[in-house]
C-alpha positions in Angstrom: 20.0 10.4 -6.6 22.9 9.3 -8.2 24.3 5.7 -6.6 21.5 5.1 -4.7 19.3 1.7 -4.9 15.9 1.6 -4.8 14.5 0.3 -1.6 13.2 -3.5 -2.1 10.5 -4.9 0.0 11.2 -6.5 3.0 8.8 -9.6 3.7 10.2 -10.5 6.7 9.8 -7.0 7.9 6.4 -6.8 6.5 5.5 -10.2 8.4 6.7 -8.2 11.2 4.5 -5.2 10.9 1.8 -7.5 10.7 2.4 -9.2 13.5 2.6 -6.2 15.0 0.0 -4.5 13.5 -2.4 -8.3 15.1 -1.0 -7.6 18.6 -3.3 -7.2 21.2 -2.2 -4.2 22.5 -2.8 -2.4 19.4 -5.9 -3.9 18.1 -7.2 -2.9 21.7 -6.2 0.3 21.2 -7.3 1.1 17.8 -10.2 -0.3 18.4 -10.8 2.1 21.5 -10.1 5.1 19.0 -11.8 4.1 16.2 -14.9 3.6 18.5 -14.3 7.3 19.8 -13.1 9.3 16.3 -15.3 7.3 14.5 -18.4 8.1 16.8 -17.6 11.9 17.2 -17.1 11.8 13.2 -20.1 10.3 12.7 -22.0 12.5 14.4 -20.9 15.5 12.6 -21.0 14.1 9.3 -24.5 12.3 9.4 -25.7 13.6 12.8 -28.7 15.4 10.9 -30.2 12.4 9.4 -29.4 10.0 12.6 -31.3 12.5 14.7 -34.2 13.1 12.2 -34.4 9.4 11.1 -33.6 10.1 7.5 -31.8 7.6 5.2 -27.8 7.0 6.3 -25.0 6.3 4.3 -23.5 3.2 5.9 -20.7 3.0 3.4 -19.8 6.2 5.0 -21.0 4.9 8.6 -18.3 1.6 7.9 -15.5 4.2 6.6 -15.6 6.2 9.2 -14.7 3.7 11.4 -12.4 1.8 9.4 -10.2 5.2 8.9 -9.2 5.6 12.2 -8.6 2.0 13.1 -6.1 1.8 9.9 -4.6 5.2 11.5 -4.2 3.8 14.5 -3.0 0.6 13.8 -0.3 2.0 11.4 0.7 4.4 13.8 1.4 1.7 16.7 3.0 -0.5 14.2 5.4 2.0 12.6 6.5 3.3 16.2 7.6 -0.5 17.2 9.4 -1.0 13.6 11.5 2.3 14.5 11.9 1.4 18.2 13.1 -2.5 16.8 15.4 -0.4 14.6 17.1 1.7 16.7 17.5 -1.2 19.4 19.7 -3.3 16.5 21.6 -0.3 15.8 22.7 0.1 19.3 
């Protein structure tokens, strides 16, 4: 540790990764797997009480689909950060 600086933030970068992270592509894309992980999670989670019409938990029913959209999202924009990366270190 010794010498080293701490790493500051970087807004331009993090303006980047946000327009990133607003990108079409992606929101498409995490959309698709939230709809899909979020469904399938869902259903094992709370599947009981959809199927017997008991009470739901729709804090857990928003989460669920919120998680993997965030997952997604962060994974598409931290894969074109490190591609943008390695294209100015070339």
């Amino acid at each position: 540790m010794g010498g080293e600086t701490p790493s500051r933030f970087n807004l331009a970068l993090a303006r980047l990764a946000c327009r990133y992270a607003l990108n079409s592509d992606i929101v498409i894309r995490s959309l698709y797997i939230s709809a899909v992980v979020g469904t399938i999670l869902n259903l094992i989670n709370q599947g009981d009480a959809i199927l017997r019409g008991w009470d739901i938990h729709y804090g857990k029913l928003a989460l669920t689909y919120v998680v993997p959209y965030l997952v997604g999202t962060y994974g598409a924009v931290a894969v074109r950060l490190r591609d943008r990366r390695r294209t100015e270190e070339a």
